[in-house]
N, C-alpha and C positions, 0 to 999 in steps of 0.2 A: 363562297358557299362550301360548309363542309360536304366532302365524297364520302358520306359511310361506307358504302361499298370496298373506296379503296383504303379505308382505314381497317376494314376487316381481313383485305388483302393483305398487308401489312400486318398484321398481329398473325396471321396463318403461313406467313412465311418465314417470320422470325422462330413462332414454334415448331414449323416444322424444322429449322434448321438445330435449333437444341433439342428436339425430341432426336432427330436422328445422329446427332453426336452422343449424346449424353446415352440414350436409353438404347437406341438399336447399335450403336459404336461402329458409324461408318468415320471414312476419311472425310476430313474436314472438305476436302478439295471434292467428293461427291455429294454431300448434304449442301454447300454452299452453291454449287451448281444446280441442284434440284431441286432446292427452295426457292430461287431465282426465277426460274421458268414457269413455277405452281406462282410463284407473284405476277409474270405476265400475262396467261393463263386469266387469272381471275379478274386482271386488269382490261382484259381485251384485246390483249396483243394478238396479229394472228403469226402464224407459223413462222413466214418468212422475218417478219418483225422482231420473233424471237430468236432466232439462229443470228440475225445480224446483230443482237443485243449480245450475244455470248461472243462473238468473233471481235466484237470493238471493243467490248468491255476487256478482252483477254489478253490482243495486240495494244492497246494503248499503256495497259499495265505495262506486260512482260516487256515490250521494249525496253524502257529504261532499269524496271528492275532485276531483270536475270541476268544480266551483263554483271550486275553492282554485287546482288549476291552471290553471283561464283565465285567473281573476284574476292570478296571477301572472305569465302570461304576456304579457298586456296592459302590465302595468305595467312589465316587463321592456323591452318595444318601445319605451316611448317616455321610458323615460331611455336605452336606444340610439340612438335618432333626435336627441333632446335634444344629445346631447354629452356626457351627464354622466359618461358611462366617462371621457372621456380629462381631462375638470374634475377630476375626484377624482385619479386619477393624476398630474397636471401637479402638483398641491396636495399631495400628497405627497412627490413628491420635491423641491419647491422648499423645504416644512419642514424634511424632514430631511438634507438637502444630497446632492450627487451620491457624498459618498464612500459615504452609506448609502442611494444605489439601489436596492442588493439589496432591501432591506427596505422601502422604498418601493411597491417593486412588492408584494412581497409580502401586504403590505396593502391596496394596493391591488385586488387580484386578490380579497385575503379578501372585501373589502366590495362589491365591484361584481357576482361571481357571487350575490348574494343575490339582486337580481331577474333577472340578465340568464345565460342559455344560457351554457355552459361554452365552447365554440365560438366562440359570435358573438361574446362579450368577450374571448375571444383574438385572434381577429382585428384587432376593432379596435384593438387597444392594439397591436398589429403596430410599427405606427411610429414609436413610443414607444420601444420595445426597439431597434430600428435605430440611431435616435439617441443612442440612449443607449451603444451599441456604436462609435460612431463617434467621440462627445465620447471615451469615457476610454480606445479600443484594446483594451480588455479584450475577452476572449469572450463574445459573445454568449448565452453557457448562464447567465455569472453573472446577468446581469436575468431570463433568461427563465425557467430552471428556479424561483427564487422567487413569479416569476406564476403559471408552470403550478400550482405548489402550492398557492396560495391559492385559486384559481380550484376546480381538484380538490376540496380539501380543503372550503370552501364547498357545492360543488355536490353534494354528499354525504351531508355532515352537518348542514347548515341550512337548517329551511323558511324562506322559501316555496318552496325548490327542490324539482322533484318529485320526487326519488327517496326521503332522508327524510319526506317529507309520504303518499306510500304505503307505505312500511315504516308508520309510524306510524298510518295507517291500519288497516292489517292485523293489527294486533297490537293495535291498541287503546291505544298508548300519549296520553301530552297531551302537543299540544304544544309549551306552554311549558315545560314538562320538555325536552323537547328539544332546545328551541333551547337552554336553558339547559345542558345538558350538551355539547352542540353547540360551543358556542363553549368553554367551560372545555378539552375535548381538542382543539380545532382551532387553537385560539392555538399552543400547544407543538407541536402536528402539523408545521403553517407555517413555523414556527422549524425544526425539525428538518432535514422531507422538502425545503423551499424553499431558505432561508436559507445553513444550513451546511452540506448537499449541495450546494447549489449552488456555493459557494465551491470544496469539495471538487476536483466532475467540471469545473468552468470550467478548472481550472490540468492539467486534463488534457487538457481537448482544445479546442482552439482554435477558432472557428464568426469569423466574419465576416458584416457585415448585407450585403447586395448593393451595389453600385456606386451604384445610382440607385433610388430607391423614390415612386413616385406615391402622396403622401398624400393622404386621403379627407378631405376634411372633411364631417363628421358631421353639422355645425352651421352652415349656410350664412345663419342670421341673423345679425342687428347685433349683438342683442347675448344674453349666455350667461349663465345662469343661475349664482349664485353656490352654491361647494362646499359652502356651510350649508344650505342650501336640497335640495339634493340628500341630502345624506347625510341629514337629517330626514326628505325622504318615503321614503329606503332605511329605516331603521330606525325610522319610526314605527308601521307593521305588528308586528314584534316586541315592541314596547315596549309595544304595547297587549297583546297574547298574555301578553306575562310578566305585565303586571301585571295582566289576569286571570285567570290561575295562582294568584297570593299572594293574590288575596282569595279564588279558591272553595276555597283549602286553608287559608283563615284563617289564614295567616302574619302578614296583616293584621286586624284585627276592625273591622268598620262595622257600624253598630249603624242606621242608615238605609239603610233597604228600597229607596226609590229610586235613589240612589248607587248601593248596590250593584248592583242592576240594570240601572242605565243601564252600569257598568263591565264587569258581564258580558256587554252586547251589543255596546259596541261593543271590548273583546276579543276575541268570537271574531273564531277568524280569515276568515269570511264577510263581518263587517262593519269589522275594520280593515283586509284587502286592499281593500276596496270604498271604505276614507274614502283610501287612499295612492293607489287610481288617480282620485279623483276630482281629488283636491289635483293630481296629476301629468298629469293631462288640462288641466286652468286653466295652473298654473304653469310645467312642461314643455312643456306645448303653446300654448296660447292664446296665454299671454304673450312665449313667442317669436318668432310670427311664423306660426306653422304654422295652416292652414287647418281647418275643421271635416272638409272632404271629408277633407285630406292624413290628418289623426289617422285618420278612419276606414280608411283605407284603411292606415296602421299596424296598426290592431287586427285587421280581417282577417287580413293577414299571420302577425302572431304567432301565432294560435290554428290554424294548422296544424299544429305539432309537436305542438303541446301537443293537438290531438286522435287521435294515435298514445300518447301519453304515458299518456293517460288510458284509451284501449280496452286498455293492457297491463295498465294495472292492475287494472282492469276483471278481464279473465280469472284474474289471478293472485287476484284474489277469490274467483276459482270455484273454481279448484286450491285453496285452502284448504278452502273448503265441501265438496268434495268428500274431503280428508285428514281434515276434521268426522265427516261422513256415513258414513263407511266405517269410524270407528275406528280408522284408519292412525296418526292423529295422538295419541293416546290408548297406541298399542302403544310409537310409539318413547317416549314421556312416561316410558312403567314401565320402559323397558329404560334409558333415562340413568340414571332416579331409581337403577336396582338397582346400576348400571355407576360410580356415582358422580360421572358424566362432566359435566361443567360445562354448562348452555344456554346462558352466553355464549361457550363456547366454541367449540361444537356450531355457533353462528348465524353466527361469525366464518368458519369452516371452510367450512358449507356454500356461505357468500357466496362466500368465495374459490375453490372448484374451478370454481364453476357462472362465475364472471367469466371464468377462466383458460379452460375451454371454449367460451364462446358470444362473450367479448368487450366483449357492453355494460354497462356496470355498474349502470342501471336493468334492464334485466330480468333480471340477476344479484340486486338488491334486493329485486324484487317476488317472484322465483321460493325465495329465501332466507327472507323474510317470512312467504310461505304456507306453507312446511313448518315454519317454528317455531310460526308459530301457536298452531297446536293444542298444542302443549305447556306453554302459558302457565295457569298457574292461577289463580284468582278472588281468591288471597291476595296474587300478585305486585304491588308495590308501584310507583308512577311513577318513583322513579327506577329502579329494576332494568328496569322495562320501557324507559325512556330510553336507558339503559345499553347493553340492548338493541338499538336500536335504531341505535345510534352504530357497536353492534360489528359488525352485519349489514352498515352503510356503511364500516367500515374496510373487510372482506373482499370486497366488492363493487368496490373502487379499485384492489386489489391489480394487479400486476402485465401494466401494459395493453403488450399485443403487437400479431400483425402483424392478430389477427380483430377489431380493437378500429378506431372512426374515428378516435377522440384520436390515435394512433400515427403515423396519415399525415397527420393537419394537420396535426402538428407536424414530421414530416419534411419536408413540404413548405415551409412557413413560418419552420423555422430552415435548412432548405438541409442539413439534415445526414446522412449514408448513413445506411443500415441498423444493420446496428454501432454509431454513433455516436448515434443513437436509442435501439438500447437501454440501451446504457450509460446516458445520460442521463436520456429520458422513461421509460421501463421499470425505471433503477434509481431514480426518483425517487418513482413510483406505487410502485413494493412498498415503498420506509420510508415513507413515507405512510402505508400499510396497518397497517407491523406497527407502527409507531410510537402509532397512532391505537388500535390494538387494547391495548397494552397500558396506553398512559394509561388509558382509558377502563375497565380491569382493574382498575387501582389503585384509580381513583376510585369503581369499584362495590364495592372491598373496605373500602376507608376510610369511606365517609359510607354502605353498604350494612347 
């Protein structure tokens, strides 16, 4: 039997949580917490029911995720302070020659948003794309729109980035599932949204780098760390995570207890973030030149976002516990199952209105997350929950406008109007979206 009541609860807590982002401009981590309690509230929860829905919802999260994203964050700071963004880029397109820039960057952007803020790697790589604008005359959309995508597309769908690493939290999925799926749709994503969009909208609209550009050196030591060395402690986190994925799902068989054990500690990903920032504190740090004090005073730094990042997901833990608690999440579960109606679809959709109204596509993630949640069953399988999880960060990317930050660094930093913008950055985030959403379709229907 349908609960009207709690279906009205439901629609007055999802509004009030975009009325108060959107129109009053609180913090995500305040509206997501206050909208959650007016849901319990009208559900019938009493007092004590709801302080204990805010405290499990909060603890169950932040365990595992604030551990992930400071680490992350840390390690992010000091292969940006390193240099290693623009090492890997320069290394790129001097392999693959200036004629395939485009794609240069584009992998570029893939590989460098894994530790490093979707933002601060754009910027830096800023003078990259200038030059590269001014060697070949071409428009400047051709280099840049292929970074933006990679960068995106990355910061999305691959941990150690926060917004997949609390989806995946929240839902319970692993993982090394996800990076693994992660990368399978983000290759072809990149390709698509970057590569041959970007060829596309370059020959439409012409952008120029500015007259004169003050670059930043990154890397004010002698001497710089080589691009092998970088891309290992980028991808050494991962590689431990996947590979222990394949042995606790016994794709591998080890038949020695200790192996295996030591494999699965330093897999998770508490102790292989923890072995890439130590390696990248020596190596990145030490061995350049940079002080103990400087490093610290890096690592403070970094862990400011990243403690916004983590109090949102924090509450969007709670909005789940409380769509738990109430049932809510149980009511919509019967009405898909009856309606036919796909949960990847359902997760896809929710991500996207909730991005298209508030703007940011982490709290579009975390706020899509909580309400699928609860409709995940104890039968669903890692990859469907991965699946999952890719298609919540498609819908989440979707079509960033003028409530969105990404929109105006980029307007600022390629110099291009409004118009010009969204054509570009606006049309490049929605095929991203729907690109990423229906790979990730296929791939849940082929190997699902």
């Amino acid at each position: 039997m349908i609960n009207y009541e709690l279906i009205v609860a439901i629609i007055l807590c999802i509004s009030l949580l975009l009325f108060m982002i959107v129109k009053l401009k609180f913090h995500p981590f305040i509206a997501l917490l206050s909208s959650s309690i007016i849901l319990g509230i009208f559900a019938d929860l009493d007092s004590d029911q709801i302080i204990s829905n805010i405290q499990t919802g909060m603890a169950n999260t932040l365990g595992f995720i604030a551990v992930v994203v400071g680490l992350g964050a840390l390690l992010g700071a000091i292969l940006e302070h390193s240099g290693g963004a623009i090492i890997i880029t320069k290394y790129m397109i001097k392999k693959l020659g200036i004629n395939q820039a485009p794609l240069a960057m584009a992998f570029s952007g893939f590989l460098i948003a894994i530790p490093v803020f979707f933002d601060v790697a754009f910027i830096i790589l800023i003078p990259i794309i200038y030059a590269l604008q001014k060697q070949t005359g071409k428009s400047l959309l051709l280099f840049a729109i292929p970074l933006l995508a990679g960068l995106a597309t990355t910061h999305a769908f691959i941990p150690p980035t926060p917004g997949p690493i609390a989806v995946a939290q929240i839902i319970g999925a692993n993982l090394g599932w996800v990076i693994y799926i992660g990368f399978i749709v983000g290759i072809p994503t990149v390709m698509i949204s970057g590569v041959l969009f970007g060829k596309f909208i370059s020959k439409r609209i012409f952008i120029s780098a500015p007259p004169s550009t003050d670059k930043v050196d990154h890397n004010s030591k002698n001497t710089m760390p080589s691009v092998s060395i970088i891309l290992f402690i980028i991808l050494l986190p991962l590689i431990l995570i996947l590979i222990n994925t394949i042995v606790q799902h016994e794709l591998i068989s080890i038949n020695n207890g200790i192996v295996k054990s030591s494999i699965q500690l330093i897999g998770h990903p508490f102790c292989a973030l923890l072995i890439a920032n130590i390696l990248a504190w020596y190596i990145l740090g030490i061995k350049q030149g940079f002080t103990k004090t400087q490093l610290l005073d890096i690592s403070r730094k970094s862990l400011i976002p990243a403690g916004s990042i983590i109090l949102i997901t924090g509450a969007g833990g709670v909005l789940k516990e409380f769509l738990v608690s109430t049932g809510a999440g149980e009511m919509i579960a019967k009405s898909l199952n009856e309606s036919g109606f796909s949960i990847l679809l359902f997760s896809y959709l929710v991500a996207f209105l909730i991005r298209i109204f508030q703007g940011s596509s982490t709290v579009a993630m975390i706020t899509a997350a909580s309400l699928v949640s609860p409709l995940i069953i104890s039968t669903t399988s890692n990859l469907d929950l991965a699946c999952i999880v890719i298609s919540i960060a498609a819908g989440a990317s979707a079509t960033s406008h003028v409530n969105d930050s990404g929109f105006w660094i980029v307007n600022q930093y390629l110099r291009t109007s409004e118009k010009e913008t969204f054509y570009s950055w606006t049309g490049m985030t929605t095929i991203l979206s729907l690109s990423g959403f229906i790979i990730v379709t296929i791939i849940n229907y082929l190997l699902g």
